[in-house]
VOPAGU-2260 file (C-alpha; in pm, 1 decimal, decimal comma):
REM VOPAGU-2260
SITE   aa  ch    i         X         Y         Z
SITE  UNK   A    0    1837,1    2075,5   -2496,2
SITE  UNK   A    1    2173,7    2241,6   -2393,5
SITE  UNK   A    2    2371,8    2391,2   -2661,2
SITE  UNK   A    3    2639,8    2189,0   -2792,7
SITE  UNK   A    4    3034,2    2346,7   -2759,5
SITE  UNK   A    5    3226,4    2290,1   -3052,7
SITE  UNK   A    6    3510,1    2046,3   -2965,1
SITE  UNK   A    7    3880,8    2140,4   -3074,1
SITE  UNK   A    8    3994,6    1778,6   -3045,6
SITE  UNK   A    9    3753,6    1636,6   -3249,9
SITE  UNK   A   10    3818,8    1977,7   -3511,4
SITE  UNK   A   11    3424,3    2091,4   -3476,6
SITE  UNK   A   12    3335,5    2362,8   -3688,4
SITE  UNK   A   13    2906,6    2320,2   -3718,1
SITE  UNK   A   14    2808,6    2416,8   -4038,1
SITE  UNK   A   15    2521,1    2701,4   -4042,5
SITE  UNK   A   16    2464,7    2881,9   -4373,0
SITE  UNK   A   17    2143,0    2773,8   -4522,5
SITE  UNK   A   18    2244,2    2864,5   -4859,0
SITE  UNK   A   19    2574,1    2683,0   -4826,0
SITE  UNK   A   20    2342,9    2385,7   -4711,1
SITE  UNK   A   21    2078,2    2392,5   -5016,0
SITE  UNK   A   22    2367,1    2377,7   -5264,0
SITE  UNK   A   23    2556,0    2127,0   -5127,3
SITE  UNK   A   24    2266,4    1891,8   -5076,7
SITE  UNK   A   25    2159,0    1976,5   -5422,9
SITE  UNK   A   26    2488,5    1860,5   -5551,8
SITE  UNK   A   27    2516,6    1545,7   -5344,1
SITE  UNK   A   28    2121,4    1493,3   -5506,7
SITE  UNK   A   29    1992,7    1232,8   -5285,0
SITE  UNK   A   30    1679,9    1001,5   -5395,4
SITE  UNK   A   31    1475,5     791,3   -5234,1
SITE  UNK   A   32    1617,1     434,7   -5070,6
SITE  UNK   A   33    1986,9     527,6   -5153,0
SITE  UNK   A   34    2222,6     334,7   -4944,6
SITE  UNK   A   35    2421,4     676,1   -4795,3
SITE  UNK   A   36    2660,0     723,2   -4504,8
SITE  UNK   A   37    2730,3    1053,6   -4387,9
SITE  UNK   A   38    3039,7    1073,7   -4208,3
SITE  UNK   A   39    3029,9    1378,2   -3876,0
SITE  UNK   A   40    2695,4    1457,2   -3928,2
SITE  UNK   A   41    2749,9    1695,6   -3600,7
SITE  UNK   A   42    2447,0    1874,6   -3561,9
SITE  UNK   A   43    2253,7    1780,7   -3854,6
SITE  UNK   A   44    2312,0    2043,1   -4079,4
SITE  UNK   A   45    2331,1    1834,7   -4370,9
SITE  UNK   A   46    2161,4    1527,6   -4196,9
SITE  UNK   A   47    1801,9    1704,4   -4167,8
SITE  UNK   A   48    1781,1    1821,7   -4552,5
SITE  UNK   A   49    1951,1    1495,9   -4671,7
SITE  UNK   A   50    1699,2    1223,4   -4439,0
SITE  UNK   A   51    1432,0    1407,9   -4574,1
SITE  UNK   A   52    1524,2    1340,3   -4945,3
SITE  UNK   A   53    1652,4     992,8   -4839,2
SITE  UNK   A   54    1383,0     885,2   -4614,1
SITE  UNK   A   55    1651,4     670,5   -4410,5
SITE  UNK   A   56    2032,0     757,0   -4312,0
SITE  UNK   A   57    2305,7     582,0   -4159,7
SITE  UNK   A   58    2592,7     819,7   -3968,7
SITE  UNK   A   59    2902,2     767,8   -3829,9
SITE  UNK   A   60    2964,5    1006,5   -3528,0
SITE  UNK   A   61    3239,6     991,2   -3278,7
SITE  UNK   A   62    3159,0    1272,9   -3040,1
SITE  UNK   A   63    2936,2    1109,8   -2766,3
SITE  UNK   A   64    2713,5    1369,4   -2690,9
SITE  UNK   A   65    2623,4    1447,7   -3036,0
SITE  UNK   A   66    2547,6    1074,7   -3109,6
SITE  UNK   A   67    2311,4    1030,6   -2780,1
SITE  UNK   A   68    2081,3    1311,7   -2971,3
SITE  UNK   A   69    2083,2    1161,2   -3340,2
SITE  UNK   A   70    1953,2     907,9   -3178,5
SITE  UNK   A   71    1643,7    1049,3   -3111,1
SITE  UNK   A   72    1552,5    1118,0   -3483,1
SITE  UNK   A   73    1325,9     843,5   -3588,2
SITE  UNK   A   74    1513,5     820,5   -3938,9
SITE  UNK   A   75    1851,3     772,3   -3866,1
SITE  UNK   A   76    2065,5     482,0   -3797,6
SITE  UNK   A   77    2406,1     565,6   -3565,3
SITE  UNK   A   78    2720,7     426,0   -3545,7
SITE  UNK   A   79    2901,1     556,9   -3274,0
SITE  UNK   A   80    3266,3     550,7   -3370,6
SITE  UNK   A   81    3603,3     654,1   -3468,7
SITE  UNK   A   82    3561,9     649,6   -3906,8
SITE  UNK   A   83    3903,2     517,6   -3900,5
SITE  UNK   A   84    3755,6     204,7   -3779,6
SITE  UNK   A   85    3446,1     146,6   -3954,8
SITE  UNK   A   86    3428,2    -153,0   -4218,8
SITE  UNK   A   87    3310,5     -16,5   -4463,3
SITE  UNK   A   88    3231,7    -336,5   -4626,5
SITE  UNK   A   89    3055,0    -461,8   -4424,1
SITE  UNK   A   90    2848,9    -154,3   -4415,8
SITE  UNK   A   91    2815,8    -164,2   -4757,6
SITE  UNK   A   92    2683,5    -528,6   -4704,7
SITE  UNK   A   93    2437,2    -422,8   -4522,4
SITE  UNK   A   94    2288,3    -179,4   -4664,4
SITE  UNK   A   95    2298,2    -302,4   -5029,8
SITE  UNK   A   96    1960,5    -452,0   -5012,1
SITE  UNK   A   97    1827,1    -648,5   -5281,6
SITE  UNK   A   98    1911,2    -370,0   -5560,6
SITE  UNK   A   99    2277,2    -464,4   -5429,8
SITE  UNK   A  100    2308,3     -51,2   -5429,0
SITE  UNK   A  101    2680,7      62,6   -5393,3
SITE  UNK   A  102    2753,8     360,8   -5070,9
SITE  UNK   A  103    2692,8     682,5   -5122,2
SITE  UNK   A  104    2932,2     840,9   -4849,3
SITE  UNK   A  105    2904,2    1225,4   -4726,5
SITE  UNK   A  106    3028,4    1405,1   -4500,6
SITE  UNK   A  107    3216,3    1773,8   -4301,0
SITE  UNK   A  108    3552,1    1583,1   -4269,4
SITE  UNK   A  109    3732,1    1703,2   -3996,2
SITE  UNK   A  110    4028,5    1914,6   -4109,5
SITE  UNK   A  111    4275,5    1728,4   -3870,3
SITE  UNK   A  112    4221,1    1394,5   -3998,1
SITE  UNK   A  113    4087,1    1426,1   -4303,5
SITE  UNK   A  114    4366,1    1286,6   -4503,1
SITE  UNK   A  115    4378,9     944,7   -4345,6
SITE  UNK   A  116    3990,2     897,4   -4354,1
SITE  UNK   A  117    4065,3     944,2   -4778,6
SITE  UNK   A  118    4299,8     700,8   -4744,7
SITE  UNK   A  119    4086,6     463,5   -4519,9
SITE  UNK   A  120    3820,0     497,2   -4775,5
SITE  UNK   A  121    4029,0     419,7   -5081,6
SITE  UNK   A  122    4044,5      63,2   -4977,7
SITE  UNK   A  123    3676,4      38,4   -4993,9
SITE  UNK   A  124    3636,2     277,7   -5334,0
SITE  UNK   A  125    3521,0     -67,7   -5526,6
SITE  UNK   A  126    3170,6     -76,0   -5304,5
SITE  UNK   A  127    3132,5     321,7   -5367,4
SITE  UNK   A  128    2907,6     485,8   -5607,4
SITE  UNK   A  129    3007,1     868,9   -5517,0
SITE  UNK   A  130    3174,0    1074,9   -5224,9
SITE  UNK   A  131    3134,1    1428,4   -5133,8
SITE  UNK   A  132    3312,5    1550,8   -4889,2
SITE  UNK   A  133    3366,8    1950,2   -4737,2
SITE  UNK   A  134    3702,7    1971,8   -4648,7
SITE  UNK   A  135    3990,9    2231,8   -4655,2
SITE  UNK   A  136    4038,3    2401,1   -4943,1
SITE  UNK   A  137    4413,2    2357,2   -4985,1
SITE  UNK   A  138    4354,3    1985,5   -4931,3
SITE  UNK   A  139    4099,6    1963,5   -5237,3
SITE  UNK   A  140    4316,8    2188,4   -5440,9
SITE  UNK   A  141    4599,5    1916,6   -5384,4
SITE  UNK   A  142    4347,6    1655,4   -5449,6
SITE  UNK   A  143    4243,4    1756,5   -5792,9
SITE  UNK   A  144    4599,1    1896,0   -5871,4
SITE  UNK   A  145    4751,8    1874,1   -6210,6
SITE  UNK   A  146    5110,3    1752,5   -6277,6
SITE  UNK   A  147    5368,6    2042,4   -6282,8
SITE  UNK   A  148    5207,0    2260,1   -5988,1
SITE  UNK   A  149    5312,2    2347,0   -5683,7
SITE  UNK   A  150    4977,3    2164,8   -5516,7
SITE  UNK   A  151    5054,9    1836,5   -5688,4
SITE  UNK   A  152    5116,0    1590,0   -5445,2
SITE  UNK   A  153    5117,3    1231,1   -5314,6
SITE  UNK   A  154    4769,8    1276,1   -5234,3
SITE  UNK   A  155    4687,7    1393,6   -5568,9
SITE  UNK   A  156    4813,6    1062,9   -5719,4
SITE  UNK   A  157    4702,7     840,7   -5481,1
SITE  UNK   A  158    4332,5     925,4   -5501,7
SITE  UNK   A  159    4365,9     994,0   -5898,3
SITE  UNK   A  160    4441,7     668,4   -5967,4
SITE  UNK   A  161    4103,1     560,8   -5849,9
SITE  UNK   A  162    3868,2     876,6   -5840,5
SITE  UNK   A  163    3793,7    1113,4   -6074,3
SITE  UNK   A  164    3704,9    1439,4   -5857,2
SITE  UNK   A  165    3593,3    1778,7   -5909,1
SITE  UNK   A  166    3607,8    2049,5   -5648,6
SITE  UNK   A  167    3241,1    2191,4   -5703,4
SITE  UNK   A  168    3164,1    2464,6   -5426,2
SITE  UNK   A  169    3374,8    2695,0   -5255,1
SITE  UNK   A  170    3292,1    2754,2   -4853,8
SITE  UNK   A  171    3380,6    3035,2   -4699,0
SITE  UNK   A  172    3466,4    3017,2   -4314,9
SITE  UNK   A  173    3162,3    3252,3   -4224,9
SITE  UNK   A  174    2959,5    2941,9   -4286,7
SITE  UNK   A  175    3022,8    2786,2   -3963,8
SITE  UNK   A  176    3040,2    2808,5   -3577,0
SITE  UNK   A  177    3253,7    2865,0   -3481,7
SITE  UNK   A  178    3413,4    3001,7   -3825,5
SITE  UNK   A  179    3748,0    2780,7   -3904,0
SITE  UNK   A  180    4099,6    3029,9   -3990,8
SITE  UNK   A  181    4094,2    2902,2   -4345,4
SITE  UNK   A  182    3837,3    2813,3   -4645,0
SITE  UNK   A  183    3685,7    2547,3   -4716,2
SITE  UNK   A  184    3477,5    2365,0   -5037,0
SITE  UNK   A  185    3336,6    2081,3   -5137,5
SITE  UNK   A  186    3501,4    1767,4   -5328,8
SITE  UNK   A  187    3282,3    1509,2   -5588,9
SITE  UNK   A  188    3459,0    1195,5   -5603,2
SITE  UNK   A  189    3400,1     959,9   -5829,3
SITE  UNK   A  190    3503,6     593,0   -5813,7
SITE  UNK   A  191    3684,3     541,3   -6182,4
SITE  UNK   A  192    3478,5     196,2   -6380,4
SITE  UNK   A  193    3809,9      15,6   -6468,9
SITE  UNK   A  194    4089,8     184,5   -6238,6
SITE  UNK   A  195    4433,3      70,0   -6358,6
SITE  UNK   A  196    4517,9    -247,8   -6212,5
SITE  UNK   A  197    4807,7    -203,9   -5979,5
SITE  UNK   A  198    4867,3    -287,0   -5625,1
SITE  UNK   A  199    4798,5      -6,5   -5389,3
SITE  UNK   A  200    5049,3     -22,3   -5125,6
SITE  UNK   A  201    5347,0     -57,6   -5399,9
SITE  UNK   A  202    5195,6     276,2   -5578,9
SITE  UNK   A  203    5157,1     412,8   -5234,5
SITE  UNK   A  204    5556,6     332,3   -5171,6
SITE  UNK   A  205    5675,1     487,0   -5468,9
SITE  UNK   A  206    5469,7     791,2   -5440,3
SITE  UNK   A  207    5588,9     784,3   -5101,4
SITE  UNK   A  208    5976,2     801,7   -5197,5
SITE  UNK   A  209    5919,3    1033,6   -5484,3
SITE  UNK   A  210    5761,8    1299,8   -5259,3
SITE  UNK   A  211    6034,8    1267,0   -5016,2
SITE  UNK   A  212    6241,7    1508,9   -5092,8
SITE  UNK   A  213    6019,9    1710,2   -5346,2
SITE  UNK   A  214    6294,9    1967,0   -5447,1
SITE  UNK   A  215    6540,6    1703,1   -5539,2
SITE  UNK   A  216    6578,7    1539,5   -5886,0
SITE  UNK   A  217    6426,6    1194,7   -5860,8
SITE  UNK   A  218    6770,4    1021,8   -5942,4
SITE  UNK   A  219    6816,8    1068,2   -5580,3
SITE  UNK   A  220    6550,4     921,9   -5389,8
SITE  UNK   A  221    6301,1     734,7   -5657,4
SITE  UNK   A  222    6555,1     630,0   -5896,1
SITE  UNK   A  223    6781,6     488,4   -5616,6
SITE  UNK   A  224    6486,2     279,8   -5491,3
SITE  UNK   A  225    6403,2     142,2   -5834,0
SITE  UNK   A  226    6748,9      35,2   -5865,8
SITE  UNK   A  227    6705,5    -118,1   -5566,7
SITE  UNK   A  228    6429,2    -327,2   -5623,1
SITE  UNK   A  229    6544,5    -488,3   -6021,3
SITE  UNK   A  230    6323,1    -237,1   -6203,9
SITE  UNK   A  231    6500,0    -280,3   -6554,4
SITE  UNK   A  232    6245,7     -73,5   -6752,5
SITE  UNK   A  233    6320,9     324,5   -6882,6
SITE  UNK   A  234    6235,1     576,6   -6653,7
SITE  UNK   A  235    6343,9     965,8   -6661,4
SITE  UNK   A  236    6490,7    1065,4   -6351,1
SITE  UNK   A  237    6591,8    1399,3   -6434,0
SITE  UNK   A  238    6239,1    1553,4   -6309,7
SITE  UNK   A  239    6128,9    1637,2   -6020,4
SITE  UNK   A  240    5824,5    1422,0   -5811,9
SITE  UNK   A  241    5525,2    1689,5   -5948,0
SITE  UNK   A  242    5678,5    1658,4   -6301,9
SITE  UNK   A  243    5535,9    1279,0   -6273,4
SITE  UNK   A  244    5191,7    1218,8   -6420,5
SITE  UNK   A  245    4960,2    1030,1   -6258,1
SITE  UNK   A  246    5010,2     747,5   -6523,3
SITE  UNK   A  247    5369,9     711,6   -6496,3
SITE  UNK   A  248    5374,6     653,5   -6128,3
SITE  UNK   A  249    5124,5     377,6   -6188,6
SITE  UNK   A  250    5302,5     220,2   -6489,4
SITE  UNK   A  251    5597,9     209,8   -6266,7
SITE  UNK   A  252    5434,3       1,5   -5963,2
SITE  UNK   A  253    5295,3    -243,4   -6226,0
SITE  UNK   A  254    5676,1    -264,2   -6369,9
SITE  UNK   A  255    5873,3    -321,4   -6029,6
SITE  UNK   A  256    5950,0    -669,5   -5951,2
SITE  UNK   A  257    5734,2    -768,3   -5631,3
């Protein structure tokens, strides 16, 4: 079979070091009859190790070529498609069975859209049991951010407010082909039980305002906009967007008028 070229569009980098391989699998820890998706499964570096565990797979692969030979392996089912399009409830339908089993979801993300597939999958985070996910380093260190650092971020609230995550397994780029310019690691996420209850698209429009303009105080950008929209409850304004805790920003999209 000819050797597969790494695609730039489609941000291919094939992972290759065994060790790198055995840990992350062990992590994920994959049993029998587990409804799992693994998102990019490329050339099967995880896919092999993780069918065998599994004894079935479903994957979600965009690249063509790469899909026409997964599905020549007897154990895997393949959806040939862009993630951004996949329902993932329906999936999730599907492969419930009768143990009505929530998704596991894996996956190499790419690194240029890894940020919306997050956000694609955050709709769906009520039908997930876990994710793990290899990504760029500097995007999981904004991920699991704290409040007051320079990596917090609109992504770290947004997916805080519904996961807890850890960052579990550093990469470095000499575990793939062709090796990526930066490092990478490996996210657990980890659907919260009782999330707050707030609706996602105001959070995401607050965060979205407060992260703006980072450097400013938020009297200029957030506080305007909660003028704006009849919030009458106390807020301090004299911070800065990463000064905001997680908590705050949700408290605040439950207190705006809709």
């Amino acid at each position: 079979m000819a050797q597969h070229i790494a695609r730039k569009r489609f941000g291919q980098h094939f992972l290759s070091d065994g060790g790198i391989i055995d840990a992350i699998v062990d992590g994920i820890a994959p049993q029998p009859g587990d409804a799992m998706v693994e998102i990019g499964p490329g050339l099967a570096a995880l896919t092999q190790p993780l069918v065998e565990r599994l004894g079935h797979l479903t994957v979600i692969e965009l690249d063509r070529d790469l899909a026409a030979r997964l599905r020549g392996h007897g154990q895997l089912e393949v959806i040939e498609s862009d993630v951004l399009k996949v329902d993932f409830a329906a999936l999730a339908a599907r492969l419930a069975g009768p143990e009505h089993k929530p998704l596991r979801v894996v996956g190499n993300l790419p690194y240029n859209i890894s940020t919306p597939i997050l956000f694609h999958l955050l709709g769906f985070a009520h039908l997930i049991a876990d994710q793990h996910f290899m990504l760029q380093k500097e995007v999981i260190d904004r991920m699991v951010a704290r409040p007051a650092t320079s990596d917090y971020s609109r992504l770290s609230v947004m997916l805080q407010w519904r996961y807890a995550m850890e960052n579990f397994l550093f990469v470095p780029p000499q575990s793939f082909e062709p090796p990526p310019r930066v490092d990478s690691a490996v996210v657990r996420m980890v659907p919260l039980a009782q999330p707050p209850a707030v609706d996602a698209a105001r959070l995401g429009e607050i965060v979205q305002v407060a992260f703006s303009q980072r450097r400013k105080i938020l009297r200029h950008t957030l506080g305007r906009w909660l003028d704006e929209h009849g919030f009458g409850g106390s807020f301090d304004a004299q911070r800065r967007a990463e000064e905001v805790p997680v908590a705050e920003y949700v408290a605040l999209a439950q207190a705006v008028p809709p």
